[in-house]
Residue, then its C-alpha position, 0 to 999 in steps of 0.5 A: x363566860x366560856x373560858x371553864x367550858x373549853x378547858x373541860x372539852x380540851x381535856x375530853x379530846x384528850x381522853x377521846x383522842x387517847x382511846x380512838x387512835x391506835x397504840x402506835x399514834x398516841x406518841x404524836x397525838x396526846x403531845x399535841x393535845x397537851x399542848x393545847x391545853x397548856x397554851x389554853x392554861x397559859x391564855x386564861x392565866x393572861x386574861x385574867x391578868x388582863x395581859x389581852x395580848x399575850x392571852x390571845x397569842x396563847x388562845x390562838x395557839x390554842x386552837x391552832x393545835x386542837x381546833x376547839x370551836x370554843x376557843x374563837x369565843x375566847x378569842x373574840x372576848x381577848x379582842x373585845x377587851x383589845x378595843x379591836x371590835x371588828x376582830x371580835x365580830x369576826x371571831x363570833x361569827x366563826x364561833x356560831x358557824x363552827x361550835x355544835x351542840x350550841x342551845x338555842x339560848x347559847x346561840x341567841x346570846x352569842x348573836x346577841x353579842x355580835x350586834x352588840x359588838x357591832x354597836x360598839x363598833x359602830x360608836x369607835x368607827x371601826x365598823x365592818x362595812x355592810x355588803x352592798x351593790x357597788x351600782x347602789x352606794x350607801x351614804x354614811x350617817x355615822x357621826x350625824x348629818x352635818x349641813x355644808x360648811x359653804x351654805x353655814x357661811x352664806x347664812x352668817x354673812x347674810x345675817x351680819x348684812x342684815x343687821x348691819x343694814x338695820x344699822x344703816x337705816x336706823x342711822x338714816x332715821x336719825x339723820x333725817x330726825x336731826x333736820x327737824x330737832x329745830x336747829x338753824x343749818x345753813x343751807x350748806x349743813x342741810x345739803x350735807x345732813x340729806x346727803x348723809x341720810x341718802x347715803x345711809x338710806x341707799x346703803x340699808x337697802x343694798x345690804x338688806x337685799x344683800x342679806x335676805x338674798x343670802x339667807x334664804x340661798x343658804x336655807x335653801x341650799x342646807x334644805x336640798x342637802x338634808x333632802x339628798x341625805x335621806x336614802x330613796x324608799x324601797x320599790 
């Protein structure tokens, strides 16, 4: 963490600021100075006493006064712990922009940093959009596809008339058997019974075709909405 590193470079500008500047200008600048470092003071205090939000109106303060690049670090740790992870992002970038004598290892670790935060980003759905065109827009996967709640129906009701004709032909079967299970119907029962089965039959029939309809509209309709999600390849 940083935190130690900054309060050591605040009080190197102090000194820095205290041998540069004419007699005449250390009455206005050294109270500057020590007022960023006691802010600084005052953050690191409310950090670790995991008070975030007043560490940050303190780092803030900070480096209003001294401008330390160092403290957009700490700024970006306050916002993390915040849950305020597109703040964080932009605190670090500003810090890998504007810190100098960073090491390659310190730059890559930062860098690290923002792609991780971007994650987290990404998982709490406070994610900074990424710059585009606006004449090529970017569908949005985040949270998953999920297919049409309109095609999902059209699958269920077809589902349920299928089944429900299976019911009605197996219910036909039957009847039709109990015409030859050896019983004496009057030829009013009989009339009866086949009328019952064609009914039955006919009804099957409508609603398989109803349901084998359906089912292969909403599978179709789920498949042209997967194939439209996908994004078209680069030429």
């Amino acid at each position: 963490m940083r935190l130690i590193v900054v309060a050591v470079a605040l009080w190197v500008a102090v000194l820095a600021s205290a041998q540069a500047q004419p007699i005449r200008d250390a009455p206005t600048a050294a109270p500057k100075q020590d007022a960023a470092a006691a802010h600084f003071r005052l953050g690191v205090d409310f950090f670790r006493a995991s008070d975030y939000a007043a560490a940050r109106v303190e780092f803030e303060a900070a480096f209003g006064l001294s401008g330390q690049a160092d403290l957009l670090h700490n700024l970006s740790l306050t916002a993390e712990k915040q849950g305020r992870y597109r703040e964080a992002i932009e605190y670090e970038e500003r810090f890998i922009a504007a810190a100098a004598g960073l090491t390659d290892e310190e730059t890559d670790q930062a860098r690290g940093r923002v792609l991780r935060l971007r994650e987290q980003a990404r998982r709490a759905g406070t994610a900074p959009e990424p710059s585009r065109s606006p004449s090529k827009p970017q569908a949005s996967h985040e949270g998953g596809w999920r297919p049409p709640q309109a095609a999902i129906g059209l699958l269920a009701g077809g589902g349920a008339a299928l089944v429900a004709g299976i019911a009605c032909g197996g219910a036909a079967l039957a009847t039709a058997a109990q015409l030859g299970d050896g019983t004496a119907y009057t030829l009013r029962e009989i009339d009866g019974i086949t009328g019952r089965g064609q009914a039955l039959n006919a009804a099957a029939i409508t609603l398989d075709a109803i349901g084998g309809l359906s089912v292969l509209g909403g599978g179709a309709w789920i498949l042209g909405a997967w194939v439209a999600r996908r994004p078209a390849p680069v030429r």
